[in-house]
N, C-alpha and C positions, 0 to 999 in steps of 0.2 A: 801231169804235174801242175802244180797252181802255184802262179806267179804271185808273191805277194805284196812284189812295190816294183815299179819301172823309174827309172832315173839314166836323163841320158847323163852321154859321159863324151869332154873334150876336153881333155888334161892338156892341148896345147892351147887352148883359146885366151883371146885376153880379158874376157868377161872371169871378173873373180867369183863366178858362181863355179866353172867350169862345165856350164852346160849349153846343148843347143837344141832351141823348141821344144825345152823343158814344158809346156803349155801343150803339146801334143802327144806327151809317151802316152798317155792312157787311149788312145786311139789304136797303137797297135794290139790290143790286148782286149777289144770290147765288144767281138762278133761280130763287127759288122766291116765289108769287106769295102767299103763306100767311103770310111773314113781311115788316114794316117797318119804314123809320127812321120815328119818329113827330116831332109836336113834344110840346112842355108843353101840358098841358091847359090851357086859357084861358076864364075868361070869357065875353068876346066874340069874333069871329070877326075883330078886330082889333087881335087880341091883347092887350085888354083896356085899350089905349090903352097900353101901357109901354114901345111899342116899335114900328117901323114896318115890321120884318119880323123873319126869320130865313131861313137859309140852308142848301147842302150845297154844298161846295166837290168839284169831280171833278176830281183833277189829271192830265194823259195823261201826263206826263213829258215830251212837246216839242209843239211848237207843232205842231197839223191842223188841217185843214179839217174844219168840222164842218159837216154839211149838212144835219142831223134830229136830234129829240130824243123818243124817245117814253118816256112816261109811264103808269105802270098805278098807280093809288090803290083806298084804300078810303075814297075822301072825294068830296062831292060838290060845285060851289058854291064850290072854291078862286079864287084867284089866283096863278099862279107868272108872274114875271119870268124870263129865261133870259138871260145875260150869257156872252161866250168873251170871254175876256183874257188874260194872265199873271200879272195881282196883282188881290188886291181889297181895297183897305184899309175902314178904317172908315168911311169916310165915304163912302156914295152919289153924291154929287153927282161922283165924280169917275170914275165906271164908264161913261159914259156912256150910250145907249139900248142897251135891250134888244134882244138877235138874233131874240128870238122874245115873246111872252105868251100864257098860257093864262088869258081870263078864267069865270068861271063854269063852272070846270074838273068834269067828269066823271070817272069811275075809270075813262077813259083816254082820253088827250091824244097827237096827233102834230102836235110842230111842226117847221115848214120854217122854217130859220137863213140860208139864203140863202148857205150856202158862208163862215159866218162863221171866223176863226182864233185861235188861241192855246193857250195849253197848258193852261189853266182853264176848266170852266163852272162855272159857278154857276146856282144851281136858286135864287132868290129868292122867298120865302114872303109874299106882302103879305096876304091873308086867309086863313087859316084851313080854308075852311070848314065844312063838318061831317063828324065821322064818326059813324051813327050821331045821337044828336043831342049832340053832346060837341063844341064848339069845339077841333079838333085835325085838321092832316094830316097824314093816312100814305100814304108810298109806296115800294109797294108792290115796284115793280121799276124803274129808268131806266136807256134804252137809250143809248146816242151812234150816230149812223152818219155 
């Protein structure tokens, strides 16, 4: 599948952009395994309590079937949620379940979506965990198929 715009997403942030290291999404997305979108450095590995995630928005341009999602990090110990929809506003409660989760994620993750659809993923960031020993994830490259 081909991604055709990345945009992160932090619907709790106080930046009225609502974005973070909008300046590195196109890293996860470029081939090469050397570079990342990161998050903000944090605290703790839940985000230092200010917030209950953050995000990367993939938009295809029209609705697929998504039926995989692989992930290469340089972080170990994450938690990503994975969401296919068409909108995702600010508020969680209204995404419904996840297509996939990666819990005590490795630098690198293959998850099965079940043939999920929409013209959105979202990569949802619930911890952290480490890179290095620095509360921050990076990733590194993310596939659609």
């Amino acid at each position: 599948l081909t991604v055709e715009s990345l945009t992160s997403f932090d619907p709790q942030s106080k930046d009225p952009d609502k974005q973070e290291k909008e300046n590195l999404v196109s890293l996860a997305t470029d081939g090469d395994r050397g570079t990342a979108w990161t998050t903000e450095l944090y605290r703790r590995d839940d985000f230092g309590g200010l917030k209950d995630g953050v995000g990367l928005l993939l938009k295809l341009g029209e609705a697929s079937t998504v039926s995989r999602v692989d992930l290469v990090t340089n972080t170990v110990g994450y938690t990503v949620e994975i969401y296919v929809g068409d909108t995702f506003g600010p508020d969680s409660a209204t995404w419904g379940e996840p297509a996939g989760v990666v819990s005590e994620g490795q630098t690198s993750a293959s998850v099965d979506l079940s043939g999920a659809k929409g013209s959105t993923v979202l990569l949802w960031v619930r911890d952290t965990g480490l890179t290095g020993q620095k509360f921050r994830f990076e990733l590194a490259e993310v596939t659609l198929h």
